[in-house]
ZAVEXLO-732940 format. One line per field, with one value per residue: residue number from 1; residue in three letters; chain; y, z, x of N, C-alpha, C in turn. Coordinates in steps of 0.2 Angstrom, whole numbers, plus 5000, padded with zeros to 4 digits. Layout:
<sites>
seq	NUM, ...
type	ALA, ...
mol	A, ...
nyy	Y, ...
nzz	Z, ...
nxx	X, ...
cayy	Y, ...
cazz	Z, ...
caxx	X, ...
cyy	Y, ...
czz	Z, ...
cxx	X, ...
</sites>
This chain:
<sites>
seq	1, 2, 3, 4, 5, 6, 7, 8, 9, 10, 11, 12, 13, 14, 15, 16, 17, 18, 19, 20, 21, 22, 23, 24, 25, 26, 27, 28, 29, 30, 31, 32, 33, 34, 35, 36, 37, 38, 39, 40, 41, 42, 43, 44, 45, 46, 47, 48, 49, 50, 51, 52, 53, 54, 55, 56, 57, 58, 59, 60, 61, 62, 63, 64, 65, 66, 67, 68, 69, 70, 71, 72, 73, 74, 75, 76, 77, 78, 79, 80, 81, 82, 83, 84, 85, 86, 87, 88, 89, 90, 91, 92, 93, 94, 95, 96, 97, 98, 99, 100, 101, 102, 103, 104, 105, 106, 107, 108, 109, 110, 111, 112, 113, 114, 115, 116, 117, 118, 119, 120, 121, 122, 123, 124, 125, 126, 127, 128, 129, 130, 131, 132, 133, 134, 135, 136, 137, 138, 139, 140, 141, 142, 143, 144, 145, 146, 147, 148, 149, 150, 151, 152, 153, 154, 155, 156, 157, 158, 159, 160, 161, 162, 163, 164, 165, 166, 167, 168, 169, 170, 171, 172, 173, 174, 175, 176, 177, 178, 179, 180, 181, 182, 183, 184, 185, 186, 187, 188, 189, 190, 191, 192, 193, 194, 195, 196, 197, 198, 199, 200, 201, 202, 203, 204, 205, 206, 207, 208, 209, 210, 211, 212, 213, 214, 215, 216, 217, 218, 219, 220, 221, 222, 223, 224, 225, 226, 227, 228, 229, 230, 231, 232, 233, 234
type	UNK, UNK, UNK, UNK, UNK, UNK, UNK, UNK, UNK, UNK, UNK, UNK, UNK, UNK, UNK, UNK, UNK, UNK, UNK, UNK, UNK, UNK, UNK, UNK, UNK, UNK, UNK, UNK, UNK, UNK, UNK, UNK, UNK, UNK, UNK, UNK, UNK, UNK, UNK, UNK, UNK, UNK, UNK, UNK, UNK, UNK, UNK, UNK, UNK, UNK, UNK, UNK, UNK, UNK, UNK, UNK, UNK, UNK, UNK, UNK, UNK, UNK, UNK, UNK, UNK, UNK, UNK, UNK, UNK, UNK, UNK, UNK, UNK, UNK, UNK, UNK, UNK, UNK, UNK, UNK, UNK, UNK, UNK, UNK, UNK, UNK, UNK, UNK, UNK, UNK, UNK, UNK, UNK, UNK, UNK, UNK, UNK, UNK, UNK, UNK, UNK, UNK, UNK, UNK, UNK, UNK, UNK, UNK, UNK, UNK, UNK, UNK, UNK, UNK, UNK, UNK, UNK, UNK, UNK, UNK, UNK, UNK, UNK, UNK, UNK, UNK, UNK, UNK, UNK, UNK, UNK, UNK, UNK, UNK, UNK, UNK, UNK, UNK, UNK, UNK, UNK, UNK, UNK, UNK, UNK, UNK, UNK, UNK, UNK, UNK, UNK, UNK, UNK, UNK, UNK, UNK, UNK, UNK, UNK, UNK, UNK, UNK, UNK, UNK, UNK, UNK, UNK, UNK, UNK, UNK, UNK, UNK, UNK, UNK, UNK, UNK, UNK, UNK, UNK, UNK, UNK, UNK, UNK, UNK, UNK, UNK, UNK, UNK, UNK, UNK, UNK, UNK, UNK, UNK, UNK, UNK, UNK, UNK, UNK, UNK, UNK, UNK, UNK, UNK, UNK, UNK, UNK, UNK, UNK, UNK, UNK, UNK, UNK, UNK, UNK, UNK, UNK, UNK, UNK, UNK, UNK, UNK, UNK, UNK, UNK, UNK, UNK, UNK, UNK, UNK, UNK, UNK, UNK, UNK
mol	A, A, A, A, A, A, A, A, A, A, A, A, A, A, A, A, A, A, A, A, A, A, A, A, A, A, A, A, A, A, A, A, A, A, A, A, A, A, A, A, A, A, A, A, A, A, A, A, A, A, A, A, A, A, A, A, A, A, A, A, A, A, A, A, A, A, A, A, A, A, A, A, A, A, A, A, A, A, A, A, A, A, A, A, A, A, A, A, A, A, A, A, A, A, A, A, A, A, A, A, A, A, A, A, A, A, A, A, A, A, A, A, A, A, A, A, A, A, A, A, A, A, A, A, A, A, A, A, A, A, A, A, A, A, A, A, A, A, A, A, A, A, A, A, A, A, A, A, A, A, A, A, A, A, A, A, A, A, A, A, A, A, A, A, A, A, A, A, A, A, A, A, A, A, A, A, A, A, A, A, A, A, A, A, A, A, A, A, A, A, A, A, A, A, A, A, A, A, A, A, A, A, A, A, A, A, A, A, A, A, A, A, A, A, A, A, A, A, A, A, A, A, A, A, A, A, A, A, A, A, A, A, A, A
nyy	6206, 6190, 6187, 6175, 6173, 6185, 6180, 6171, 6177, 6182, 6175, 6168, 6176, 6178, 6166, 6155, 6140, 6124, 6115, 6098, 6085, 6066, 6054, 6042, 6041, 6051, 6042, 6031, 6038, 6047, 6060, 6066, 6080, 6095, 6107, 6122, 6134, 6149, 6157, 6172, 6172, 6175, 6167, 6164, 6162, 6155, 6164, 6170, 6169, 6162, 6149, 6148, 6145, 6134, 6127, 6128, 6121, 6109, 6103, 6102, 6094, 6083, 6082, 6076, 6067, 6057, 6051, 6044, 6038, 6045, 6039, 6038, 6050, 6061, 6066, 6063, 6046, 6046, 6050, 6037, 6028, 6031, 6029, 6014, 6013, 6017, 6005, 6004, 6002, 6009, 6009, 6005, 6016, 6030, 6045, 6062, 6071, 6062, 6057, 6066, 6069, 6056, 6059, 6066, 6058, 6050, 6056, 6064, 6075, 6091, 6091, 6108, 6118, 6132, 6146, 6144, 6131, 6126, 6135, 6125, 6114, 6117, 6120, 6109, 6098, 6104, 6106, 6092, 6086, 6081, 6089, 6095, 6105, 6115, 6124, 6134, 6136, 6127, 6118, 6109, 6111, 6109, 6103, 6089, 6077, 6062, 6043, 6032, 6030, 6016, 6021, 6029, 6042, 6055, 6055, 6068, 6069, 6053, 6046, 6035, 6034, 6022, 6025, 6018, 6015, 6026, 6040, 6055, 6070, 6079, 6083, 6089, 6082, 6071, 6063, 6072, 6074, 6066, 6063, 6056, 6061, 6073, 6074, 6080, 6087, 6098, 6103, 6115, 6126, 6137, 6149, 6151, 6158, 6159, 6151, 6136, 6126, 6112, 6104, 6088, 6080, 6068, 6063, 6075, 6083, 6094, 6103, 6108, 6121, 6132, 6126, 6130, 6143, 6146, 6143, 6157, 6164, 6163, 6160, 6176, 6178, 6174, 6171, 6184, 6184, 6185, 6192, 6183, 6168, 6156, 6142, 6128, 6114, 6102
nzz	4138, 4130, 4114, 4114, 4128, 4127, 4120, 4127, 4141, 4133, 4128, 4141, 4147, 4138, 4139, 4141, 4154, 4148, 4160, 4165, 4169, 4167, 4161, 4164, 4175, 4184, 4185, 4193, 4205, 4211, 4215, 4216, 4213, 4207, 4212, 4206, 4205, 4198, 4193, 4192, 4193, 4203, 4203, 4214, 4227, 4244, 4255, 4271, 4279, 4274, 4275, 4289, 4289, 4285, 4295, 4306, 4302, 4298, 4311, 4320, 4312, 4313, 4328, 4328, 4319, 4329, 4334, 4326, 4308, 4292, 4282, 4288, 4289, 4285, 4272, 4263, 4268, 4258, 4246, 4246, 4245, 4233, 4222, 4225, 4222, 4207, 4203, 4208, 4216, 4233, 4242, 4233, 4225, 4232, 4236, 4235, 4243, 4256, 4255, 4259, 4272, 4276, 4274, 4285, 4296, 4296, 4299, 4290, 4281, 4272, 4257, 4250, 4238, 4228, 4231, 4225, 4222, 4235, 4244, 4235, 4241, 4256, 4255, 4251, 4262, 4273, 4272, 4268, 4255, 4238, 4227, 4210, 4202, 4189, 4174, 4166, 4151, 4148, 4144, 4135, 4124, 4130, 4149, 4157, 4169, 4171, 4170, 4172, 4157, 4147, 4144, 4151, 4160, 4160, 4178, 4190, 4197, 4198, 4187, 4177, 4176, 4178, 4173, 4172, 4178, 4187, 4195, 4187, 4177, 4159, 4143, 4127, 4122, 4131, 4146, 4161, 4173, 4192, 4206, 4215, 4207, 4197, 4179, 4169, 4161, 4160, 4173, 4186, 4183, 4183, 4174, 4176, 4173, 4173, 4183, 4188, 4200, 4204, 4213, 4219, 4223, 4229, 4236, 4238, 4250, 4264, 4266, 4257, 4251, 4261, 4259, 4246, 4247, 4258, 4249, 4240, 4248, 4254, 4243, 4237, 4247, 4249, 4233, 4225, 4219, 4206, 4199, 4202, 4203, 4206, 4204, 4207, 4200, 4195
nxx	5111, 5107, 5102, 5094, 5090, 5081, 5070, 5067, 5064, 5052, 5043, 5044, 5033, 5022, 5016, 5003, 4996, 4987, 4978, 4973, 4963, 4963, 4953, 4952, 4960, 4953, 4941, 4945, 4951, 4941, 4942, 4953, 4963, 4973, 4983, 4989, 5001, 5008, 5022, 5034, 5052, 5067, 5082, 5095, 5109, 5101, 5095, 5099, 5088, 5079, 5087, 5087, 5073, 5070, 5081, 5072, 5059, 5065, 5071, 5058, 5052, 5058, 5058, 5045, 5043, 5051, 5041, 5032, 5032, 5035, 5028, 5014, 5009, 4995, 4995, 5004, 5002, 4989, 4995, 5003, 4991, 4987, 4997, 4997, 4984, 4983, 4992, 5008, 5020, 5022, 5032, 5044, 5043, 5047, 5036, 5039, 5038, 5037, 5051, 5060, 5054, 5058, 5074, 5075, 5072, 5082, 5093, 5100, 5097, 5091, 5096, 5103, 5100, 5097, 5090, 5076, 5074, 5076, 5066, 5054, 5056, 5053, 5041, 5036, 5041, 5033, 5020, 5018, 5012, 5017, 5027, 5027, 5040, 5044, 5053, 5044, 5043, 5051, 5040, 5028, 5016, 4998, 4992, 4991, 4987, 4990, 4988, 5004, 5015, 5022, 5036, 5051, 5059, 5072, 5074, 5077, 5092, 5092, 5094, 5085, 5068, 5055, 5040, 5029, 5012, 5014, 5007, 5005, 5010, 5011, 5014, 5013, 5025, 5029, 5028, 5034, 5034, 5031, 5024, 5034, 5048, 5053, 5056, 5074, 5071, 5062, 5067, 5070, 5081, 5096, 5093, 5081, 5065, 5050, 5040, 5034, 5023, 5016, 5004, 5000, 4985, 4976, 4965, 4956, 4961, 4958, 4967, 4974, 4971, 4977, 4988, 4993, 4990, 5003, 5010, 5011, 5014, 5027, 5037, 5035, 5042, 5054, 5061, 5057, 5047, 5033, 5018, 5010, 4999, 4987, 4977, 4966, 4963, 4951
cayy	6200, 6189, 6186, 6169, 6176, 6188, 6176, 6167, 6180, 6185, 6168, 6166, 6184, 6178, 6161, 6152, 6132, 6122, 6110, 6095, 6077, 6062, 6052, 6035, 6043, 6051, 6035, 6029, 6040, 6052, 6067, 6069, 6087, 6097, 6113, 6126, 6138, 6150, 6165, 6173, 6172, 6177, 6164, 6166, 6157, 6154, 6169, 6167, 6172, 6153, 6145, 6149, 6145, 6126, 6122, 6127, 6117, 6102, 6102, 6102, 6087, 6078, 6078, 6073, 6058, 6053, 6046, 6042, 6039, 6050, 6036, 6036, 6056, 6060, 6067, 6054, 6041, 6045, 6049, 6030, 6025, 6031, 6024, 6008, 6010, 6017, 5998, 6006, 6001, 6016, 6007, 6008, 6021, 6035, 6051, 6064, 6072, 6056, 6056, 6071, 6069, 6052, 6060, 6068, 6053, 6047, 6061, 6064, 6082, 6091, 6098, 6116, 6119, 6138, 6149, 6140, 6124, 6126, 6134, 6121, 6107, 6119, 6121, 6101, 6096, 6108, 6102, 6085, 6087, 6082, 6094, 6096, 6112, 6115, 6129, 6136, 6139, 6120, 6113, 6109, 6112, 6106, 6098, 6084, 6070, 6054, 6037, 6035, 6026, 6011, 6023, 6032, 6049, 6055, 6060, 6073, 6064, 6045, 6043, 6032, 6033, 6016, 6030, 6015, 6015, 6030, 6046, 6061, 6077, 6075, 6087, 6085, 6078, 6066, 6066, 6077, 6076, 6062, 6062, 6052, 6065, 6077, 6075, 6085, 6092, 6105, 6104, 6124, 6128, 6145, 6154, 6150, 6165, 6158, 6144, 6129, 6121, 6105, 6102, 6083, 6081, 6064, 6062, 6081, 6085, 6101, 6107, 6111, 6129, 6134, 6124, 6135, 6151, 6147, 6142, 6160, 6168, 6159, 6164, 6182, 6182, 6171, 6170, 6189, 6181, 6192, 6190, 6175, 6164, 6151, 6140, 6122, 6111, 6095
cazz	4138, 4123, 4109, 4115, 4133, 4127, 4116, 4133, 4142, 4130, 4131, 4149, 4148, 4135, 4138, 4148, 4150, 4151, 4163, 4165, 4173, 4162, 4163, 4167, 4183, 4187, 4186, 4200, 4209, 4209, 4221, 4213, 4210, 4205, 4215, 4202, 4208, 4193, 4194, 4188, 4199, 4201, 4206, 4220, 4235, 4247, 4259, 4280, 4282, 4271, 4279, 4295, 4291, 4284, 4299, 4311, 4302, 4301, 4319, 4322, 4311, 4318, 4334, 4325, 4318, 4334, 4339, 4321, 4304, 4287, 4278, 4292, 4287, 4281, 4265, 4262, 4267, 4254, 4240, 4245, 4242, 4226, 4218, 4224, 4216, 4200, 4201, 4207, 4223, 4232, 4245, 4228, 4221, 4235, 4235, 4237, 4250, 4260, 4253, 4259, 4278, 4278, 4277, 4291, 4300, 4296, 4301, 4283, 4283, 4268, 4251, 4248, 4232, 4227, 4233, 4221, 4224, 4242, 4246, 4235, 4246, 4261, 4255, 4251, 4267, 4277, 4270, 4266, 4248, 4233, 4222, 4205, 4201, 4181, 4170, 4162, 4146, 4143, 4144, 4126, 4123, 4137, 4153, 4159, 4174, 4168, 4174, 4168, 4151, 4147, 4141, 4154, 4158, 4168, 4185, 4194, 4204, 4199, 4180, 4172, 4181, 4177, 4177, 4172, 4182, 4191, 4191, 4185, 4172, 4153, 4138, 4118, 4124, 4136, 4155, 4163, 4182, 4194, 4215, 4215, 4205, 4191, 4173, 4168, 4156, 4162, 4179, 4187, 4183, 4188, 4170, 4176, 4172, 4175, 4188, 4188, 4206, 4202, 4223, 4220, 4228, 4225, 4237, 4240, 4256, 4264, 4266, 4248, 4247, 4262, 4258, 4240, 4249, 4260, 4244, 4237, 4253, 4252, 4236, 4236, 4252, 4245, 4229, 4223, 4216, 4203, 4194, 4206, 4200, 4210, 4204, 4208, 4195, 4198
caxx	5106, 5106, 5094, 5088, 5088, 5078, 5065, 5064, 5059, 5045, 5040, 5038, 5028, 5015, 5010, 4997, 4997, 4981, 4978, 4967, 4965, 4962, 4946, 4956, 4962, 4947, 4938, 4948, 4950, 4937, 4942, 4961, 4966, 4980, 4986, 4996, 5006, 5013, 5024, 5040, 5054, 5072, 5085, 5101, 5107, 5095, 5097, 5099, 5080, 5074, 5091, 5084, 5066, 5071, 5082, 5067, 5055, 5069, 5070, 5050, 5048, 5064, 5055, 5036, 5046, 5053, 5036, 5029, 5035, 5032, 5023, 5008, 5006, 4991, 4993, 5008, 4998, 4985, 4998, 5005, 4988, 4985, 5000, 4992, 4976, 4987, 4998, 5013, 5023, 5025, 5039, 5050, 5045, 5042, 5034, 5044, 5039, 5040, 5057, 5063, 5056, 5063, 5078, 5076, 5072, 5087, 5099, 5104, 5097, 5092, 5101, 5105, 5102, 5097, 5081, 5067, 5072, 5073, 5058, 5051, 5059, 5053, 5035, 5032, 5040, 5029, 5013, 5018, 5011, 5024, 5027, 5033, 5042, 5045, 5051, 5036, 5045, 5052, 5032, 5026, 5006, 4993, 4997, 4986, 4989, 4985, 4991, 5013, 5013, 5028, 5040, 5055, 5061, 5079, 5073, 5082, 5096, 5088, 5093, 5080, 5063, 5049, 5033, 5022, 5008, 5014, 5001, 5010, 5009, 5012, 5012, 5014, 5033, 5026, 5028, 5038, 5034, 5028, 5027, 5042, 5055, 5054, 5059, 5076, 5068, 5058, 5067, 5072, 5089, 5096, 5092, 5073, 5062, 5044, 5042, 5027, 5022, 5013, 5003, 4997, 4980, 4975, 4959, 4953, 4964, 4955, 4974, 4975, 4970, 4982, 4997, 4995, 4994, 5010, 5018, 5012, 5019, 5035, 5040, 5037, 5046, 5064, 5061, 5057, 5039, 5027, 5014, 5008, 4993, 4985, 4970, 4964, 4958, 4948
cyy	6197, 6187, 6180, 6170, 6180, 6186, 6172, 6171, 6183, 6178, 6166, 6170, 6183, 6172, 6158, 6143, 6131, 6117, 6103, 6087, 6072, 6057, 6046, 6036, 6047, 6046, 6031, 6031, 6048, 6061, 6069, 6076, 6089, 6103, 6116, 6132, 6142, 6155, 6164, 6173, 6173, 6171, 6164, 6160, 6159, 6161, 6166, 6166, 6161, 6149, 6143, 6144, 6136, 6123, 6122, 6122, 6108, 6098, 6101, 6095, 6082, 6077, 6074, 6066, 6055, 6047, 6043, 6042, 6042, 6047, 6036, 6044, 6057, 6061, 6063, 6050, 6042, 6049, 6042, 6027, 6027, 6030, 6016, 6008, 6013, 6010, 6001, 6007, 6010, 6014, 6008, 6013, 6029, 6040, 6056, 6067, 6067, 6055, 6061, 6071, 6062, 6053, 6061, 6065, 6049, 6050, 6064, 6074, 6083, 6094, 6104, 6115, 6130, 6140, 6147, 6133, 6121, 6127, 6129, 6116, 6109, 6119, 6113, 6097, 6100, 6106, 6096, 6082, 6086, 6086, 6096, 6104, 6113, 6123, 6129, 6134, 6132, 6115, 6115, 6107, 6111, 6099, 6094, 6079, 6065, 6050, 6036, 6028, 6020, 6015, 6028, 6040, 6049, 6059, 6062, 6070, 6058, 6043, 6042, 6030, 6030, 6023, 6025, 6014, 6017, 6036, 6052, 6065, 6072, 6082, 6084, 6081, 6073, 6067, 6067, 6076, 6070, 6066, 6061, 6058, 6067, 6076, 6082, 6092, 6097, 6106, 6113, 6122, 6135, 6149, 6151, 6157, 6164, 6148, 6141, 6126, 6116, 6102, 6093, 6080, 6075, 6061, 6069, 6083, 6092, 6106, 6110, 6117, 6134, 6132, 6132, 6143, 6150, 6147, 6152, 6166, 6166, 6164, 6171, 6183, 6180, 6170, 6177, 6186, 6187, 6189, 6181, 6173, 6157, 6149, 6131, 6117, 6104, 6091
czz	4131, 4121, 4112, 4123, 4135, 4125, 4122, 4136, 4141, 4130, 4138, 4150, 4145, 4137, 4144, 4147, 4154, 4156, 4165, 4169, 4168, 4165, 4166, 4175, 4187, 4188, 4193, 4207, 4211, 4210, 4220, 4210, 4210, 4209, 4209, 4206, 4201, 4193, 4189, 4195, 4199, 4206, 4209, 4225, 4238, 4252, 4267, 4281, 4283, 4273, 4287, 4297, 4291, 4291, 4305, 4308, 4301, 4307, 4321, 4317, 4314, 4324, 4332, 4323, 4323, 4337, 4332, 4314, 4296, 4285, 4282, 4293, 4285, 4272, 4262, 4261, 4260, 4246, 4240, 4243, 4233, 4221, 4219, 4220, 4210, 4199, 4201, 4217, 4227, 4242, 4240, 4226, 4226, 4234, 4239, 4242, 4257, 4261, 4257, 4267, 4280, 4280, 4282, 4297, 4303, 4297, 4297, 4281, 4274, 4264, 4252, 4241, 4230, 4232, 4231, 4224, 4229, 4246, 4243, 4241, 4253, 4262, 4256, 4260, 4272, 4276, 4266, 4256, 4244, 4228, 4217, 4207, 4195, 4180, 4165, 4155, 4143, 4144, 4137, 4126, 4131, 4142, 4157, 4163, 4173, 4174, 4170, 4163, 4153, 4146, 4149, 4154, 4162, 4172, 4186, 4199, 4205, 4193, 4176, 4175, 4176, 4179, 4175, 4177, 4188, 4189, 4189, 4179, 4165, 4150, 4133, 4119, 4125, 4143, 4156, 4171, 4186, 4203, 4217, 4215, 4199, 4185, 4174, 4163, 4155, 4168, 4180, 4187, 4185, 4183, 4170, 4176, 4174, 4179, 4188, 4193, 4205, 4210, 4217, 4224, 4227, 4231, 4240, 4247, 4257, 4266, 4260, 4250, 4253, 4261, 4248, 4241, 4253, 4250, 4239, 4242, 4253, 4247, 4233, 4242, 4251, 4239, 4223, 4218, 4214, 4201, 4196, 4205, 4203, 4207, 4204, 4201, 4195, 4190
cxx	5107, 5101, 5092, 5087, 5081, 5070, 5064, 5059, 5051, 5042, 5034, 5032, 5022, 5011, 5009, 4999, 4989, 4981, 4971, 4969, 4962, 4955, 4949, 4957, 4957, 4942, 4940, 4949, 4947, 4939, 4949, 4960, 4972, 4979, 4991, 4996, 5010, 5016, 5031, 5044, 5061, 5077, 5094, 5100, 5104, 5100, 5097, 5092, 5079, 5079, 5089, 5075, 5067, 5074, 5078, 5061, 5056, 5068, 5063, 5047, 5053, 5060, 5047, 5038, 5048, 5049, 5031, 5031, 5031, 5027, 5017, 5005, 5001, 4992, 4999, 5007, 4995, 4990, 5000, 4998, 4985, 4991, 4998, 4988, 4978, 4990, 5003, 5017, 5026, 5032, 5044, 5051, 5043, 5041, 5039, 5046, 5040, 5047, 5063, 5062, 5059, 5070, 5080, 5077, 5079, 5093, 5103, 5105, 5095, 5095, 5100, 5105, 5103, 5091, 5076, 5068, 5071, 5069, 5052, 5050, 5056, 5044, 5032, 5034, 5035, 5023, 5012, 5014, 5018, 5022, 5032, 5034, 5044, 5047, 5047, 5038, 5048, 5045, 5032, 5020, 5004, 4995, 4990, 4992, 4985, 4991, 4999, 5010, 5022, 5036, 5047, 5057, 5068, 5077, 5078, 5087, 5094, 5090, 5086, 5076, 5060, 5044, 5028, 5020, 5007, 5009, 5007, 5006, 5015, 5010, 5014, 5021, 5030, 5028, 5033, 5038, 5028, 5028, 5032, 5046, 5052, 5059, 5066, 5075, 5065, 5061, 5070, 5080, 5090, 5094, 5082, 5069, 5054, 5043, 5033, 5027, 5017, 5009, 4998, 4991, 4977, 4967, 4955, 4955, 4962, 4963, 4978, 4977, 4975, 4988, 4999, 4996, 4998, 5014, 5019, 5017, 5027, 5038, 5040, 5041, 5056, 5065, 5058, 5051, 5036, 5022, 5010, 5000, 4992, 4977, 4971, 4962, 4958, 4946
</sites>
């Protein structure tokens, strides 16, 4: 292992991050919360179990879309409206998880990438929640969701994402993570050692508190998860 390997891992092992919600966005919308999710984790290709579990839960919303479309979901729905009442088109800019069953809608199917970002992709479509996913270790100071400022970041597979007057996560950088798509900056790669799940709850969805204990199930079951940490914060 090398030295900066090693300075990572002691890293992920020592530090905590804070989190909070900005008055601006609380002001609007009162009842917004964050879901974190944080653990360590070990990353590989997806094994057959979470291959298995993704194309049974594909097939079970391919048929749900058949007779209704993702954006009239609930917790979609009311992610699309709180880019509205932030000033921010969410036809242009869609939430991801909307993004990811429209796929499906449309016979596209989804990526394979590794075991994290799969069962992220597995956890947000299942609970229609968008969800970031960060390396712990590339966050700089305290992590607040405010309203997106004038300035751009390069989403994951998007380039140069507009996050004005999108909600999103922010530290001493500047933002890092919207509903839309996650900054590269913090995004999981395979030398990921401590992992950030981001649940966006933006009018108190009583689906919160079990979409976070799947997510903690999940992840100890395909992503060899420790040290797992779940708290809400309003």
């Amino acid at each position: 292992m090398t030295l900066q390997k090693v300075l990572i891992n002691f890293i992920a092992q020592t530090m905590t991050l804070t989190y909070s919600i900005s008055k601006t966005l609380k002001n609007i919308l009162p009842k917004v919360r964050l879901g974190i999710v944080t653990c360590k984790v070990t990353v590989m290709d997806s094994s057959v179990e979470l291959l298995s579990k993704i194309t049974n839960i594909e097939a079970e919303f391919i048929h749900k879309l058949s007779t209704t479309v993702e954006s009239e979901l609930e917790v979609i729905a009311e992610t699309r409206q709180a880019y509205r009442v932030c000033g921010k088109k969410p036809t242009r800019y869609r939430p991801s998880a909307e993004a990811l069953l429209r796929r499906l809608r449309l016979g596209k199917g989804l990526y394979k990438i590794n075991n994290v970002v799969d069962s992220i992709n597995l956890l947000s479509m299942s609970s229609q929640f968008s969800i970031g996913g960060f390396d712990m270790t590339k966050i700089e100071g305290d992590v607040m969701l405010d309203i997106g400022d004038a300035n751009v970041y390069n989403a994951i597979g998007r380039g140069p994402l507009n996050i004005e007057f999108m909600p999103g996560v922010k530290d001493s950088i500047g933002f890092f993570g919207t509903p839309t798509s996650d900054s590269e900056r913090t995004m999981v790669t395979p030398d990921i050692t401590r992992l950030v799940l981001v649940y966006y709850d933006f009018f108190g969805n009583d689906s919160l508190v079990d979409a976070l204990n799947s997510a903690k199930e999940t992840l100890n079951l395909y992503c060899k998860a420790s040290d797992v940490s779940i708290e809400i914060i309003e």
